[in-house]
N, CA, C and O atoms as a DFTB+ gen file, in Angstrom:
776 C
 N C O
     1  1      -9.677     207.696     186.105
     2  2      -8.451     207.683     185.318
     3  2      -7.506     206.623     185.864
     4  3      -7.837     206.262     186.993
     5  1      -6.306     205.957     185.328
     6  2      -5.739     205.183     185.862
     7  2      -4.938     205.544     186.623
     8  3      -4.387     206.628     186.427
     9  1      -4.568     204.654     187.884
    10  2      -3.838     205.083     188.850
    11  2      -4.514     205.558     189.592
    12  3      -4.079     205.512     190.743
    13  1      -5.803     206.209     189.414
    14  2      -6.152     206.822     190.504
    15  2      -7.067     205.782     191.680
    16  3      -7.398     204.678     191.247
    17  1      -7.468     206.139     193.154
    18  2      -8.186     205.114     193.639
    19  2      -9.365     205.717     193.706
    20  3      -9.573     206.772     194.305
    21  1     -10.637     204.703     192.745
    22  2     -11.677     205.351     193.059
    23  2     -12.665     204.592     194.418
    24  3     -12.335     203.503     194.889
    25  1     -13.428     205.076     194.729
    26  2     -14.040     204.808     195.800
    27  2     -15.645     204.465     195.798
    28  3     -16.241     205.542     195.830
    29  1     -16.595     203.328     195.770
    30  2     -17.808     203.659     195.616
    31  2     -18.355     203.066     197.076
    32  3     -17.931     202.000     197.522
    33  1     -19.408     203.930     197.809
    34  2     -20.232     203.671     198.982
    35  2     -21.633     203.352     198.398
    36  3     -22.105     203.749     197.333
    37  1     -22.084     202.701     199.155
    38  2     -23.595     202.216     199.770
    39  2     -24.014     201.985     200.665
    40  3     -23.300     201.580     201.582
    41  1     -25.275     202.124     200.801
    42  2     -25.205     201.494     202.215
    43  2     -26.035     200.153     202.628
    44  3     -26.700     199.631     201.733
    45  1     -26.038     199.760     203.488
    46  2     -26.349     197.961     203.481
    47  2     -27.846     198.211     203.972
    48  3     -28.220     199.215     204.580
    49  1     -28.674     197.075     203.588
    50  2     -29.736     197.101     203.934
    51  2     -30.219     196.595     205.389
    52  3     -29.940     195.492     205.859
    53  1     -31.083     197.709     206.097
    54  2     -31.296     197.429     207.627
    55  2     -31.875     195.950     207.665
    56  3     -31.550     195.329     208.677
    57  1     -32.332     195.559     207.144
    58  2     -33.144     193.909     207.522
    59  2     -32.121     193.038     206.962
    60  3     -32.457     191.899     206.638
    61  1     -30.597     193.524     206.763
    62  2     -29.603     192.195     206.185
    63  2     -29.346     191.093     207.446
    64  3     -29.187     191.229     208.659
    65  1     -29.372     190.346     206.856
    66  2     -28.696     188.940     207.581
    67  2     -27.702     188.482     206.443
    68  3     -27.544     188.758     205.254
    69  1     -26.982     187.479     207.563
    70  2     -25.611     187.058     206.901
    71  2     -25.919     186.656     205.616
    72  3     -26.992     186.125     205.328
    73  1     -24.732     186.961     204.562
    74  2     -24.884     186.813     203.607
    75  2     -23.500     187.284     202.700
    76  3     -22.865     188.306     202.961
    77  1     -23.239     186.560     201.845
    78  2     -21.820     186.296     201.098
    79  2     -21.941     187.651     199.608
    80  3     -22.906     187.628     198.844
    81  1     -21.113     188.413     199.502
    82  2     -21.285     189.182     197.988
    83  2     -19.641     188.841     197.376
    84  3     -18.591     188.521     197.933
    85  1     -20.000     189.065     196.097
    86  2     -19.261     188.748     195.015
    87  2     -18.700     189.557     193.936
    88  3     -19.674     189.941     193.288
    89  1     -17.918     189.890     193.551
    90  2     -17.885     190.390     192.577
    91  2     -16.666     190.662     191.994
    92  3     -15.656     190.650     192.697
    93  1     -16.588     190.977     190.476
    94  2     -15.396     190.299     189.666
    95  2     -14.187     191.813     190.169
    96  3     -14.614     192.917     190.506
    97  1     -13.044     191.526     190.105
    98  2     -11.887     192.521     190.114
    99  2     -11.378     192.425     189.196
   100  3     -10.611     191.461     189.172
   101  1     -11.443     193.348     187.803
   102  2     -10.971     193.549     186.556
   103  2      -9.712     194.370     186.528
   104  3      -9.560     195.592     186.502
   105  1      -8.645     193.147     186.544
   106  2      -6.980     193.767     186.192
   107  2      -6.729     195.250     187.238
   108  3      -6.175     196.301     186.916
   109  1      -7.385     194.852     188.623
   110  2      -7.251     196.152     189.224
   111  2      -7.363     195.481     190.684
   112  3      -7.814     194.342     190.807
   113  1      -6.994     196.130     191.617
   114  2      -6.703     196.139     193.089
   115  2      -7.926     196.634     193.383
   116  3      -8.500     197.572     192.830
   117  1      -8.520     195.553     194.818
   118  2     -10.034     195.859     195.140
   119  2      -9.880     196.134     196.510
   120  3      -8.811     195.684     196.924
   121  1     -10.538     196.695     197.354
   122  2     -10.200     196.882     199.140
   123  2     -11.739     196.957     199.486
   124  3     -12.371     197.761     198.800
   125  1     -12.224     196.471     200.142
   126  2     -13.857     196.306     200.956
   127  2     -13.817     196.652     202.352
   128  3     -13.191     195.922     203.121
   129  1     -14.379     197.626     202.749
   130  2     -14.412     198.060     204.043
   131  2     -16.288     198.401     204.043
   132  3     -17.109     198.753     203.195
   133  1     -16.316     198.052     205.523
   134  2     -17.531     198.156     205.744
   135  2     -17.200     199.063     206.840
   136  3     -16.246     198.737     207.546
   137  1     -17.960     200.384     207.164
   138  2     -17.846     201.760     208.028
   139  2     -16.166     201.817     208.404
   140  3     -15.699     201.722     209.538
   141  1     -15.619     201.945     207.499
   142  2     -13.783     201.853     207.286
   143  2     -12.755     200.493     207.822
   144  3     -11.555     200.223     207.797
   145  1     -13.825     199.954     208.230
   146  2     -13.099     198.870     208.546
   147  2     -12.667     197.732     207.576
   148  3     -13.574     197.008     207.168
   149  1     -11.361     197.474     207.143
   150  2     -11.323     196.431     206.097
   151  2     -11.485     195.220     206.034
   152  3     -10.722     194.503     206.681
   153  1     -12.803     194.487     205.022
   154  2     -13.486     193.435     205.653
   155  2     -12.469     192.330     204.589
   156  3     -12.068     191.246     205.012
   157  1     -12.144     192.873     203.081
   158  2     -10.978     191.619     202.348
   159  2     -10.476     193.066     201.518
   160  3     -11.049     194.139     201.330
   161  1      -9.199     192.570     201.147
   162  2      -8.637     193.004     199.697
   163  2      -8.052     192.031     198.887
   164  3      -7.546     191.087     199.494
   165  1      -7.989     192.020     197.589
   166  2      -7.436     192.006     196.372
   167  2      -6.449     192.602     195.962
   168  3      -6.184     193.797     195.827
   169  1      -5.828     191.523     195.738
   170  2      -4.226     192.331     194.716
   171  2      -3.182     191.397     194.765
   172  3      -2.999     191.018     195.922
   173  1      -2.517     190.943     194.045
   174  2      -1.363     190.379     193.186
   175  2      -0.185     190.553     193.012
   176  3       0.540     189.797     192.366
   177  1       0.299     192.002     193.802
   178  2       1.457     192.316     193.627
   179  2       2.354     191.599     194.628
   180  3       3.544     191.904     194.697
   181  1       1.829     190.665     195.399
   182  2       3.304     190.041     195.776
   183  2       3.762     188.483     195.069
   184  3       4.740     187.753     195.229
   185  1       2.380     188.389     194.120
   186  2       2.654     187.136     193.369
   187  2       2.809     187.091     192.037
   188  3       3.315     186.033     191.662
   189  1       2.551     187.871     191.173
   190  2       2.571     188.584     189.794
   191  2       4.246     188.273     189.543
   192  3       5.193     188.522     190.289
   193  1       4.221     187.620     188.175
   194  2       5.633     187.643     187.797
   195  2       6.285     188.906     186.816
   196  3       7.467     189.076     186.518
   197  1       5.155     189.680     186.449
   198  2       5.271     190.529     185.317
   199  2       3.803     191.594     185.130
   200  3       2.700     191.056     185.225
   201  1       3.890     192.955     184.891
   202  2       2.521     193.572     185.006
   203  2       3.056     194.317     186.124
   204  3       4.037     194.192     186.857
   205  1       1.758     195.421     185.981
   206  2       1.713     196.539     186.615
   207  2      -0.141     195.790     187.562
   208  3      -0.507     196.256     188.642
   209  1      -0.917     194.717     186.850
   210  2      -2.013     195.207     186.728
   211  2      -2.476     193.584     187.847
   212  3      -1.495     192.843     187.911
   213  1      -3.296     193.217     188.369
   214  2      -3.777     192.197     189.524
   215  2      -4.375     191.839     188.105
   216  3      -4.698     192.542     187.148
   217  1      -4.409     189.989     188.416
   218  2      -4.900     189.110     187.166
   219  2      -6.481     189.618     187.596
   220  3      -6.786     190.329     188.554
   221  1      -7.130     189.181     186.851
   222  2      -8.934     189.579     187.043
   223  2      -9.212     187.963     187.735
   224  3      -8.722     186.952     187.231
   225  1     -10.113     187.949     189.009
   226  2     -10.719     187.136     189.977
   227  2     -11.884     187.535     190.121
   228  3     -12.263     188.481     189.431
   229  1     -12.540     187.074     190.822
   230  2     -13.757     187.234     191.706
   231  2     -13.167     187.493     193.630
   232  3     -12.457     186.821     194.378
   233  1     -13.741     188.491     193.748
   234  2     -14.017     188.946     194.946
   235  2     -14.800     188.192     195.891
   236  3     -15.885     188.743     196.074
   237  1     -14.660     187.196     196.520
   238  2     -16.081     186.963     198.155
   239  2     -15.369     188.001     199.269
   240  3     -14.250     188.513     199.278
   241  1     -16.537     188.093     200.237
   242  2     -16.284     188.618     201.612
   243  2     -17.837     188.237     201.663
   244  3     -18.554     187.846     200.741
   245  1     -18.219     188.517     203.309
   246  2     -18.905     188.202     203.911
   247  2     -19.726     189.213     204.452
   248  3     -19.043     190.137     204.893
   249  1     -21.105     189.398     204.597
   250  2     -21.639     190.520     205.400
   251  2     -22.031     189.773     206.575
   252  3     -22.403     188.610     206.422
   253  1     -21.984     190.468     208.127
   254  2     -22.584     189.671     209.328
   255  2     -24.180     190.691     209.069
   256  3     -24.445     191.669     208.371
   257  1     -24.973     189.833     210.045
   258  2     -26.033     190.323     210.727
   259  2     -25.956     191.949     211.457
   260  3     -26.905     192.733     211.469
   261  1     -24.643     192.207     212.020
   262  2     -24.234     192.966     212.557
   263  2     -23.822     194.502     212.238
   264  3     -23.802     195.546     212.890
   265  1     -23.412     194.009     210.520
   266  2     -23.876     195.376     209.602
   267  2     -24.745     195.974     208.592
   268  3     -24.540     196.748     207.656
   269  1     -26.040     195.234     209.178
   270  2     -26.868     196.118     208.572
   271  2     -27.149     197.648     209.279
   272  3     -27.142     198.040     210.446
   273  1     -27.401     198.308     207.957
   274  2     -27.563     199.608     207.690
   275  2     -26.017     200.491     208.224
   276  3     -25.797     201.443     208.973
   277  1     -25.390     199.818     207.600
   278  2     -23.422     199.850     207.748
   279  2     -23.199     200.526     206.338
   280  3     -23.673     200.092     205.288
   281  1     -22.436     201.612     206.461
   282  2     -21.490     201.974     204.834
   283  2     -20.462     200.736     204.311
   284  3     -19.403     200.440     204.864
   285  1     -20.908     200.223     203.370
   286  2     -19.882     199.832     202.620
   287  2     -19.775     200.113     201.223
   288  3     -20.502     200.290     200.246
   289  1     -18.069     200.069     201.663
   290  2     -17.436     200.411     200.475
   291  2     -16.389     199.828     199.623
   292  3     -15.393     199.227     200.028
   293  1     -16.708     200.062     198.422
   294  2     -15.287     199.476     197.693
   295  2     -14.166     200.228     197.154
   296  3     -14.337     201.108     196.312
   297  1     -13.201     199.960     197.540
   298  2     -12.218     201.221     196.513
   299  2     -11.224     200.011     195.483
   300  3     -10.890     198.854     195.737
   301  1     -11.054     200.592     194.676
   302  2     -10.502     200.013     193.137
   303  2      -9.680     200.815     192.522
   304  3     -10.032     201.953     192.212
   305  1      -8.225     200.242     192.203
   306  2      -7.329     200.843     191.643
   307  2      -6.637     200.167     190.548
   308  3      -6.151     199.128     190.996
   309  1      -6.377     200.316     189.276
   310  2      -5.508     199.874     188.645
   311  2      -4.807     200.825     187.447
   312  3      -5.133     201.996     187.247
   313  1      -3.834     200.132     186.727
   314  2      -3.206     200.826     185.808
   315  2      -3.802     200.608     184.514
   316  3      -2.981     200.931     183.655
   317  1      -4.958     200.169     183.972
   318  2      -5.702     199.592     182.987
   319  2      -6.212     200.265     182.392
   320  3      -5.860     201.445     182.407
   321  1      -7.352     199.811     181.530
   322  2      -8.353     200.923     180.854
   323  2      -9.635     200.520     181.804
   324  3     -10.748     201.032     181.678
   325  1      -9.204     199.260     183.024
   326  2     -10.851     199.040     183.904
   327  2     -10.410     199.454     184.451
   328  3     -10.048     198.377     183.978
   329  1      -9.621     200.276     185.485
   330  2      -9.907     201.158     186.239
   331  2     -11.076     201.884     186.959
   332  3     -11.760     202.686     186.323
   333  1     -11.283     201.669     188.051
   334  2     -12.687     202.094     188.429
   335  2     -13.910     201.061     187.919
   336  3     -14.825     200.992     188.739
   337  1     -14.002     200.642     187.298
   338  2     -14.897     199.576     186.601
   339  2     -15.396     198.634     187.378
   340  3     -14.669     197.643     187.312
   341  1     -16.537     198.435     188.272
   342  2     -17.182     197.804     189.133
   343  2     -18.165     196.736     188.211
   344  3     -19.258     197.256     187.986
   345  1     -18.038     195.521     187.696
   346  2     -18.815     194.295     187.804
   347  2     -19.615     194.090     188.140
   348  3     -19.898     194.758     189.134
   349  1     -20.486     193.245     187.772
   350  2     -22.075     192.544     188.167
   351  2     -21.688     192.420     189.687
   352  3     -20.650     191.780     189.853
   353  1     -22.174     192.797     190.616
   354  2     -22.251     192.081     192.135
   355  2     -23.112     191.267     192.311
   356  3     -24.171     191.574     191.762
   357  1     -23.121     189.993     193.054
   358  2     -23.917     188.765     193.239
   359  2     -23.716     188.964     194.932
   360  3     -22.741     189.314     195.597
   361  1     -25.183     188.549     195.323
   362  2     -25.529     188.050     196.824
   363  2     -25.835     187.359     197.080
   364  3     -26.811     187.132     196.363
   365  1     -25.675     186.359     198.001
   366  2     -26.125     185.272     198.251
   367  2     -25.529     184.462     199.001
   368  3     -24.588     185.024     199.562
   369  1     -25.668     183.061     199.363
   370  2     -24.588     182.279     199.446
   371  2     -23.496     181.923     198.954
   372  3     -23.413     181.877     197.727
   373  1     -22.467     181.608     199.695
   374  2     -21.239     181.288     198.916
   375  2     -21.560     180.608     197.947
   376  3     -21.843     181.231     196.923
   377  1     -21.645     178.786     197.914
   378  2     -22.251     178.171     197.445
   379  2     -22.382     178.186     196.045
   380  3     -21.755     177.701     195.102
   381  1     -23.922     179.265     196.266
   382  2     -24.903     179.236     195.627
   383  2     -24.447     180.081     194.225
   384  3     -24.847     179.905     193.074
   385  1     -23.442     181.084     194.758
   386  2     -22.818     182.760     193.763
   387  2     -21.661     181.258     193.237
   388  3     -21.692     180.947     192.047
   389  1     -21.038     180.719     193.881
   390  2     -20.002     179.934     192.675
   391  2     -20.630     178.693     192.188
   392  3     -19.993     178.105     191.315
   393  1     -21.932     178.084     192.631
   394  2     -22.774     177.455     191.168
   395  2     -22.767     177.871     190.018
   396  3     -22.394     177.292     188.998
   397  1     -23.422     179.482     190.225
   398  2     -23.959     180.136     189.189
   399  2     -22.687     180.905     188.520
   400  3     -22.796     181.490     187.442
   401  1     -22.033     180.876     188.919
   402  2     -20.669     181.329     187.922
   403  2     -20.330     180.277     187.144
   404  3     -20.378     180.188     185.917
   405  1     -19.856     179.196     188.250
   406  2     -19.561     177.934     187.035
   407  2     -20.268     177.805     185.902
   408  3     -19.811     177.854     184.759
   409  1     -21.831     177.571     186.349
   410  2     -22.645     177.426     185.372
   411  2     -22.673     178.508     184.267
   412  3     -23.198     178.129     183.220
   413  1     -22.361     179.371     184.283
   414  2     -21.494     180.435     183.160
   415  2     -20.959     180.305     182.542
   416  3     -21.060     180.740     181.395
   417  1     -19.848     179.432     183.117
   418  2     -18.755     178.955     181.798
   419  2     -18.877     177.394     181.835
   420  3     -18.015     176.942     181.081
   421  1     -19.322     176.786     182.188
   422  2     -19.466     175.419     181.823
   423  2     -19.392     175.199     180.263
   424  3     -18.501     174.385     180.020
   425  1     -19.862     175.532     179.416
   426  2     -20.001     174.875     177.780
   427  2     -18.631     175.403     177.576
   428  3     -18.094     174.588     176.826
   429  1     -17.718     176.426     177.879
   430  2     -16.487     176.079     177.407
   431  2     -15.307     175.534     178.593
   432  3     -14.188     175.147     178.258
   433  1     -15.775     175.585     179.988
   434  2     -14.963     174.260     180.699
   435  2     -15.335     173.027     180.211
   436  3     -14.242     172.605     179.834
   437  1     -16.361     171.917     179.891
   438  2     -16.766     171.310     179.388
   439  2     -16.075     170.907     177.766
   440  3     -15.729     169.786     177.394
   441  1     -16.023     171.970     177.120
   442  2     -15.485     171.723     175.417
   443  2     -13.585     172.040     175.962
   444  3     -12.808     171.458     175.205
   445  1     -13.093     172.610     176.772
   446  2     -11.803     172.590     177.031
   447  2     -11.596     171.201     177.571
   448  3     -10.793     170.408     177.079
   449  1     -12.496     170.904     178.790
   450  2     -11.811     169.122     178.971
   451  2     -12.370     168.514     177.740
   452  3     -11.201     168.744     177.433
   453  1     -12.849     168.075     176.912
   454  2     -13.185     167.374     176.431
   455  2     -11.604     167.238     175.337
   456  3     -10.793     166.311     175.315
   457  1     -11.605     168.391     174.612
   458  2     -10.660     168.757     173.805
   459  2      -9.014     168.389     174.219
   460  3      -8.141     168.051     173.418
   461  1      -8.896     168.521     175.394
   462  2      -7.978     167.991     176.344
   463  2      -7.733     166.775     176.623
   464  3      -6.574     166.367     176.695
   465  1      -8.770     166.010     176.823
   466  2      -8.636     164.366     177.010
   467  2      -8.718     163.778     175.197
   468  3      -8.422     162.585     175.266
   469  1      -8.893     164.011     174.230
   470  2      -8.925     163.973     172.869
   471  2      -7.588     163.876     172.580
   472  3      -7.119     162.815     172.167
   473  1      -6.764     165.084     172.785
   474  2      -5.710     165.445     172.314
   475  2      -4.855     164.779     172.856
   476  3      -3.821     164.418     172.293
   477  1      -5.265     164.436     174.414
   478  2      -4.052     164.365     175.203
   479  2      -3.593     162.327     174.812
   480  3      -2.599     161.662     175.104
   481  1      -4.896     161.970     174.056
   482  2      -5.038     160.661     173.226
   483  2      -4.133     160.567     172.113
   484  3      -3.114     159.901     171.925
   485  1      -4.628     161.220     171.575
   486  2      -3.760     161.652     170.054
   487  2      -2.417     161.269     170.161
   488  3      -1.957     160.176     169.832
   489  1      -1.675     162.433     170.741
   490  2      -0.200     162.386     171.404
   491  2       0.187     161.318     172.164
   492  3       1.262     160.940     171.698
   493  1      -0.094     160.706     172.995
   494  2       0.099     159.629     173.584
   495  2      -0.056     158.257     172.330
   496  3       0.734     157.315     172.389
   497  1      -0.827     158.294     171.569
   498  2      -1.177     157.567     170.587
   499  2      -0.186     157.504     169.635
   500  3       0.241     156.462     169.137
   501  1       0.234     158.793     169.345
   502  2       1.428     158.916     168.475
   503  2       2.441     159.051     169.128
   504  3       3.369     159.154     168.326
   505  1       2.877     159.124     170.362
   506  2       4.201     158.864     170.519
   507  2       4.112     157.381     170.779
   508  3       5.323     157.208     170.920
   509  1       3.531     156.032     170.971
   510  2       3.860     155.037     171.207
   511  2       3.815     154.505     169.329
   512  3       4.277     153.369     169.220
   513  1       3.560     154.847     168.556
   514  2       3.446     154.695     167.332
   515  2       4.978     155.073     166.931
   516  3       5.469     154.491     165.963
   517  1       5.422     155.624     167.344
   518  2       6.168     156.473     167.139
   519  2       7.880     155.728     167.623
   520  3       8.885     155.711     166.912
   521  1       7.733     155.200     168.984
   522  2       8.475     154.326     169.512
   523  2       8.557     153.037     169.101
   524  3       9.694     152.582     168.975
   525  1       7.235     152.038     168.757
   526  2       6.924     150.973     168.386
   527  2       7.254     151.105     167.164
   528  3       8.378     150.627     167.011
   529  1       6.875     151.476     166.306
   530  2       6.874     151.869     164.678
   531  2       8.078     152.528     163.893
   532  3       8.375     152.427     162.703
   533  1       8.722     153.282     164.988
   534  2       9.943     154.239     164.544
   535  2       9.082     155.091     163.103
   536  3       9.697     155.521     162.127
   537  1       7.683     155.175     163.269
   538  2       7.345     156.095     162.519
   539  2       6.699     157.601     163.109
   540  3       6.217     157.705     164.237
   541  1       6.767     158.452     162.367
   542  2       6.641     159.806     162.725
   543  2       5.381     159.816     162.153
   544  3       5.169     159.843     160.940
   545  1       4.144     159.784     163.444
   546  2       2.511     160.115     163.273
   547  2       2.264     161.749     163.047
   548  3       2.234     162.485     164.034
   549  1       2.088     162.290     161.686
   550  2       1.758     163.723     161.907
   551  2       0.496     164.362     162.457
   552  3       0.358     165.548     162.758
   553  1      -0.498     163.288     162.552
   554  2      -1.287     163.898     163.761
   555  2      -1.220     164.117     164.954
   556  3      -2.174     164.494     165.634
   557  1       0.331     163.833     165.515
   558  2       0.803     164.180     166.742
   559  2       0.425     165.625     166.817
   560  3      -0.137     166.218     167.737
   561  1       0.840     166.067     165.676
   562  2       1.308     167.106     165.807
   563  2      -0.066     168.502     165.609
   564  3      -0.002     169.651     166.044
   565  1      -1.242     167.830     164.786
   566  2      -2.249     168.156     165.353
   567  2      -3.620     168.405     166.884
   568  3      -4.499     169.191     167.240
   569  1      -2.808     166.833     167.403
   570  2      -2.973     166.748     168.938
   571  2      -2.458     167.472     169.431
   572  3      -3.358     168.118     169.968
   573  1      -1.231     168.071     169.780
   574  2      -0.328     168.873     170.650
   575  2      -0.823     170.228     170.343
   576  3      -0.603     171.160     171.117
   577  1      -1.703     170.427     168.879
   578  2      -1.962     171.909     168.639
   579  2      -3.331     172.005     169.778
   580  3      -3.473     172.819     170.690
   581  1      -4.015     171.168     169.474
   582  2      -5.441     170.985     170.266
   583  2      -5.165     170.997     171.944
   584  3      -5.981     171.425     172.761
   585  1      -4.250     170.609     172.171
   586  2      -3.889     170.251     173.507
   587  2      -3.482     172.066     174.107
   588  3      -4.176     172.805     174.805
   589  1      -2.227     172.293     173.545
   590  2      -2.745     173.756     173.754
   591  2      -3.693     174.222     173.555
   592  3      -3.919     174.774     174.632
   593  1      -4.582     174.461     172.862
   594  2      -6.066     175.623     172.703
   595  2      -6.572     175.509     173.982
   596  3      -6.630     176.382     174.848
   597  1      -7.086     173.871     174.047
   598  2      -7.613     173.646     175.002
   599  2      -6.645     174.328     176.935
   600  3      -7.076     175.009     177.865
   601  1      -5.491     173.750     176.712
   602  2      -4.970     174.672     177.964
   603  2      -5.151     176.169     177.798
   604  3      -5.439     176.746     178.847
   605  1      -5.057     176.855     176.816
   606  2      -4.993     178.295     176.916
   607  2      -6.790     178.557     177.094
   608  3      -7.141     179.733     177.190
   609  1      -7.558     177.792     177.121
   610  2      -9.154     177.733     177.169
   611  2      -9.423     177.987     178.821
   612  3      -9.945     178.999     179.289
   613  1      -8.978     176.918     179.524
   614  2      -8.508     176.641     180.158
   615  2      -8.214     177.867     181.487
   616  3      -9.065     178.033     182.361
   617  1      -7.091     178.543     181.472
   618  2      -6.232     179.224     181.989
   619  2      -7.041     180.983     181.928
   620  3      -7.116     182.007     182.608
   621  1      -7.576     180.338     180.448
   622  2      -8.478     182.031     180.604
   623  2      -9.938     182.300     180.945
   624  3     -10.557     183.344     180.739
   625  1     -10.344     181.264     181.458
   626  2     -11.384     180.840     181.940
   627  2     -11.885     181.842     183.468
   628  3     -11.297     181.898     184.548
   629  1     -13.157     182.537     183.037
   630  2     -13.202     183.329     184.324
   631  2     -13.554     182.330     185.826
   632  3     -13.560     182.690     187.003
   633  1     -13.788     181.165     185.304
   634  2     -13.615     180.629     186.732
   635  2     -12.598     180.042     186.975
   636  3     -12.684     179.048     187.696
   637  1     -11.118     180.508     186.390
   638  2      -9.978     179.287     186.666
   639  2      -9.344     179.735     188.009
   640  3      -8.189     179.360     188.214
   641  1      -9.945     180.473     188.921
   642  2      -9.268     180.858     190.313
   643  2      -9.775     179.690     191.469
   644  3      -9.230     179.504     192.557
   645  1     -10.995     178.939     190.919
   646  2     -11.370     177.900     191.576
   647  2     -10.687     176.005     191.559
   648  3     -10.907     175.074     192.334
   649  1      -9.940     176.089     190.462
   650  2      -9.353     175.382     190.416
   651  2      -7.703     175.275     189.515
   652  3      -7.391     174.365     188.747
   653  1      -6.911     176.378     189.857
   654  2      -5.747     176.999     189.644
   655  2      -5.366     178.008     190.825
   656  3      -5.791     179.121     191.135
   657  1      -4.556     177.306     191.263
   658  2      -4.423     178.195     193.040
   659  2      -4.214     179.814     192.879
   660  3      -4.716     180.783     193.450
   661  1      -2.883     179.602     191.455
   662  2      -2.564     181.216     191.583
   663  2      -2.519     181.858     190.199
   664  3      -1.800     181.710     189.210
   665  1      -3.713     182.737     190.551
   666  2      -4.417     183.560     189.063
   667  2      -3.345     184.069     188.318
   668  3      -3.605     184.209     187.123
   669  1      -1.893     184.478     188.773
   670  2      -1.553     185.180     188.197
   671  2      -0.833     185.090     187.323
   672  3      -0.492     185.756     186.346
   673  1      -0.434     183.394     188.143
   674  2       0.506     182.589     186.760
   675  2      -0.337     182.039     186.168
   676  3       0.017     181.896     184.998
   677  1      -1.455     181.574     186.392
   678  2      -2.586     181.341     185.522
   679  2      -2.808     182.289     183.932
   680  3      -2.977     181.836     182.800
   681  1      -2.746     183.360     184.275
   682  2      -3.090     184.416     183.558
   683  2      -1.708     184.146     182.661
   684  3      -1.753     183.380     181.699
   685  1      -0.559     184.785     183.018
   686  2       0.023     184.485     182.214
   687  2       0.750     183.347     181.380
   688  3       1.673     183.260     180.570
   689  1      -0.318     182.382     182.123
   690  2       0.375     181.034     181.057
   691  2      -0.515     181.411     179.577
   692  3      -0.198     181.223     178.403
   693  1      -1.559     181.925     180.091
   694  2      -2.199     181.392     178.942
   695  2      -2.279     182.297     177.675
   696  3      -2.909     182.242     176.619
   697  1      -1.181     183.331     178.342
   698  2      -0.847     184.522     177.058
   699  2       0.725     183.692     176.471
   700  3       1.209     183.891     175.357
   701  1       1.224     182.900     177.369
   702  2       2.075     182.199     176.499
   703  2       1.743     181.180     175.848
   704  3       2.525     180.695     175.030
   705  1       0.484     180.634     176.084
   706  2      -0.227     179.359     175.331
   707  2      -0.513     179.821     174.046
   708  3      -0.477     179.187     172.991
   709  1      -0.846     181.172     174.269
   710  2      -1.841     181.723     172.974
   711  2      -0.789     181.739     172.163
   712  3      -0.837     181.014     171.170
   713  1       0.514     182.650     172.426
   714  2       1.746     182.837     171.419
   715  2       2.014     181.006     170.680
   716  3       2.114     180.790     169.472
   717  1       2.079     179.945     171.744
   718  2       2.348     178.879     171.291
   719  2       1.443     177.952     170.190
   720  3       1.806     177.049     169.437
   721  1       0.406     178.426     170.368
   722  2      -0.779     177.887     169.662
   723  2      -1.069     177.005     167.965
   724  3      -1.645     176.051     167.443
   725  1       0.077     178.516     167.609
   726  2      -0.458     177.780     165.844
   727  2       0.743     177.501     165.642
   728  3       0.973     177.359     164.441
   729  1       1.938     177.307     166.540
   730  2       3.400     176.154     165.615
   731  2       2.984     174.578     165.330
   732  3       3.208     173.928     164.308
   733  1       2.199     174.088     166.743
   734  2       1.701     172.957     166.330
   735  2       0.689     172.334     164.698
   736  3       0.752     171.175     164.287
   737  1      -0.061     173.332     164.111
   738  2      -0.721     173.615     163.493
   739  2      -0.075     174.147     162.399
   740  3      -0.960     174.365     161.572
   741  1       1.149     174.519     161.886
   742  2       1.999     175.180     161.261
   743  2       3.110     173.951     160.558
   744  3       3.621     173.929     159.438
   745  1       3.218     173.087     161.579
   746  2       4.265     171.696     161.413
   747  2       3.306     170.769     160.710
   748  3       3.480     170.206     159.630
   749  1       2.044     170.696     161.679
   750  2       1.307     169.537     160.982
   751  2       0.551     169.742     159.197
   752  3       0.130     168.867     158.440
   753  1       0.635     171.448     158.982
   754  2       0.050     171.204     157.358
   755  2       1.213     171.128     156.636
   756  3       1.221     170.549     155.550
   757  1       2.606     171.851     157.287
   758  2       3.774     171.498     156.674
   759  2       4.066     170.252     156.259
   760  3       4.098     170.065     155.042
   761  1       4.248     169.506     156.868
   762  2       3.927     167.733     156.777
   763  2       3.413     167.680     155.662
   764  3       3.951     167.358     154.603
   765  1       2.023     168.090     155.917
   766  2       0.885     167.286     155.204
   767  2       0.989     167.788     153.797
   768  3       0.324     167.433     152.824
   769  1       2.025     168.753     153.875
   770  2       2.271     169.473     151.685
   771  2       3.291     168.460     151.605
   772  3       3.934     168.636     150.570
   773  1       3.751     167.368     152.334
   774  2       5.242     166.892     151.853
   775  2       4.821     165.775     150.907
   776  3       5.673     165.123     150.304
């Protein structure tokens, strides 16, 4: 239920050697202890501008050589409907677990820059048109729509903790991107009935 902290144990495998695990924290506070000892936590509340709830990340910590056949555990709390809600876990190398994530979302990191360097043409295109010409390009105004999508693409991107320092304004830019989205798109068919 929400609010509450749930708790899940396992236990580690006796033949472990070092080795990196992963796993996503959905809008909820994560704590990792291995035989009670706390090995990382998760949580947002001293950077969050707004919310009850930690932006959703990915989790690393580390297992040594030293705890195999060790309890570990995760406990997870949030005010959400994921609550309790434990994610795919990945093992492996560091590395190797954020290849294979990227490679997850690549076709829409990939179609967000692309869409981004397009747009970010457009606009630049039309504002020197715009200066030079003293004419008003209304595909500016289609660029600037594209230019957002693509940032709000962007921002909601489950790997944007790798290259956006802090998830949380991350997160909420891109619920203000989304609100911003279709004025650009709203001006430019306006125009285009004139």
């Amino acid at each position: 239920t929400r609010g509450e902290v749930v708790r899940i144990e396992t236990g580690l495998s006796r033949d472990l050697e070092d080795t990196w695990f992963c796993m996503r924290a959905s809008q909820q506070d994560m704590s990792v202890y291995i035989e009670d000892q706390l090995v990382t936590e998760y949580t947002t509340k001293d950077t969050r501008l707004f919310g009850e709830n930690s932006a959703s990340a990915y989790v690393f910590f580390k297992v040594e050589d030293e705890d195999a056949g060790k309890t570990l555990a995760i406990e997870l709390v949030s005010d959400s409907e994921f609550s309790g809600f434990l994610n795919k876990v990945y093992v492996g190398e560091k590395s190797d677990i954020v290849n294979a994530l990227v490679n997850q979302c690549i076709g829409v990191i990939f179609c967000s820059l692309y869409m981004l360097i397009l747009s970010s043409m457009v606009v630049i295109l039309g504002c020197i048109l715009r200066v030079v010409y003293r004419k008003n390009v209304d595909i500016t105004y289609l660029g600037l729509g594209i230019m957002l999508l693509s940032l709000s693409m962007t921002t909601e991107s489950h790997v944007r903790q790798f290259f956006l320092p802090n998830v949380s304004i991350a997160s909420h830019v891109g619920f203000l991107l989304t609100i911003l989205i279709p004025y650009p798109f709203i001006v430019y068919v306006s125009r285009l009935q004139k």
